[in-house]
PLY file of the C-alpha trace (Angstrom):
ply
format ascii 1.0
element vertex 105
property float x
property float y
property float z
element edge 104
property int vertex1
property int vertex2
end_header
-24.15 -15.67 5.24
-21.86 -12.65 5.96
-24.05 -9.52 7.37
-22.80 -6.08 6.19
-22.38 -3.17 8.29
-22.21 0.41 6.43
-19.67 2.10 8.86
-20.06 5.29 7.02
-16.30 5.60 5.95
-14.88 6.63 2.79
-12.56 4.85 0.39
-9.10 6.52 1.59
-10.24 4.42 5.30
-12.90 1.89 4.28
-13.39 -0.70 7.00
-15.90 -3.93 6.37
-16.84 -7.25 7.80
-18.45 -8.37 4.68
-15.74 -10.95 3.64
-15.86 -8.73 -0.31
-11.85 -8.45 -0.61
-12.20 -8.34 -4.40
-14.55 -5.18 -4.33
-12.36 -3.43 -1.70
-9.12 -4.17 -3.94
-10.66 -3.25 -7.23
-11.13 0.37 -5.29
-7.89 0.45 -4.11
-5.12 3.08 -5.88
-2.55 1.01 -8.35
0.01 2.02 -5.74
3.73 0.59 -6.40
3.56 -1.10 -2.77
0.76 -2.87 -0.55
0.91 -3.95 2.80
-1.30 -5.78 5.26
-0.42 -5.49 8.92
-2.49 -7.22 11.43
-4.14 -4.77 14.49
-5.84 -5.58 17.65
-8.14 -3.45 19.63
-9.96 -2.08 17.50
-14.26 -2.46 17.74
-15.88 0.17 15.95
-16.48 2.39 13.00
-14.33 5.11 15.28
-11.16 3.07 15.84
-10.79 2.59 12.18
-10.80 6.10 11.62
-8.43 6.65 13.76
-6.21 4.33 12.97
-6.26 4.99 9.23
-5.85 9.31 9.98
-2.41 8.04 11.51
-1.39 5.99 9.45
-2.44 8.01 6.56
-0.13 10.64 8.04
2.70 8.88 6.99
4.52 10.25 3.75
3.82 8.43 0.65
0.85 6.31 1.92
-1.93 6.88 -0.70
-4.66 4.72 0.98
-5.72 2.74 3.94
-8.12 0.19 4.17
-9.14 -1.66 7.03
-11.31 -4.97 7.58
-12.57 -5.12 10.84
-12.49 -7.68 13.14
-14.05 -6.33 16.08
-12.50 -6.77 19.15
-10.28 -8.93 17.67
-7.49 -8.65 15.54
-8.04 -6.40 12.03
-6.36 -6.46 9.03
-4.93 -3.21 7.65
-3.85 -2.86 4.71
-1.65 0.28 3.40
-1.04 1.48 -0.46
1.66 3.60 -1.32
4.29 4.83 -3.51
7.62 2.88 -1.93
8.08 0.95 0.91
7.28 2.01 4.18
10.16 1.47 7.47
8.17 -1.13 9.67
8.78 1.57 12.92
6.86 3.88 11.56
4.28 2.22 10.62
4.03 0.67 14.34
4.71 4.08 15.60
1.55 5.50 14.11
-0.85 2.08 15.03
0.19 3.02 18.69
-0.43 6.71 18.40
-3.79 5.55 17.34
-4.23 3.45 20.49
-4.02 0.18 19.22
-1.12 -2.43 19.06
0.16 -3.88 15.98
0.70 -7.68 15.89
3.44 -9.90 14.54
2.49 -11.89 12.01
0.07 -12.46 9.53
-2.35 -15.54 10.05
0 1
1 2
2 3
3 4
4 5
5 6
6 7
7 8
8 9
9 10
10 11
11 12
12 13
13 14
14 15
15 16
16 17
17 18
18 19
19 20
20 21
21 22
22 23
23 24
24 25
25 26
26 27
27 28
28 29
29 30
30 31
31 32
32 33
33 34
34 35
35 36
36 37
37 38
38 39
39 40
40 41
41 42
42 43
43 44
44 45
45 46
46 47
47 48
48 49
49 50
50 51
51 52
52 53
53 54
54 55
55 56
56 57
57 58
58 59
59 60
60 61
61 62
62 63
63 64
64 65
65 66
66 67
67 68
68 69
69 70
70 71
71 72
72 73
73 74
74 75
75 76
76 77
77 78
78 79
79 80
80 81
81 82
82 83
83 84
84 85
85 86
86 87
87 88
88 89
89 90
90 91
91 92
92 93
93 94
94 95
95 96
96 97
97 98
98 99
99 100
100 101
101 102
102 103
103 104
């Protein structure tokens, strides 16, 4: 069995380990675009926060959600209204701290 962890965040920058996609998704804005990048780095209810302020920095993002694999690679996943250049989305993972992978598994 899965243990939960309340990391105190809201829904614009929700993070979880509990494995409960489907109730994250059902929260999620009906955004036009979704995307799931894969992070590594990132070990606490802190580096999710940061990493979703940057990223929701970006024009036209309307969420971020984040399931955290600490101290491993995370997957983030960002809703918004149109597609988002790849750079920038990079850009604003590293201005977090954190380094973006390649691909997802």
């Amino acid at each position: 069995m899965t243990e939960r962890i309340d990391l105190g965040l809201t829904a614009t920058g929700g993070g979880c380990v509990c494995g409960d996609h489907a109730a994250h998704d059902a929260a999620a804005p009906s955004s036009a675009v979704r995307e799931e990048v894969l992070v590594s780095g990132m070990t606490c209810s802190h580096c999710v926060a940061s990493v979703t302020e940057e990223l929701s920095e970006i024009a036209g993002v309307e969420a971020v959600t984040v399931d955290l694999n600490a101290g491993g690679v995370s997957r983030v996943t960002i809703h918004s209204g149109g597609p988002i250049d790849a750079a920038t989305i990079t850009a604003a993972i590293e201005e977090a701290g954190y380094a973006r992978e390649d691909a997802l598994s």
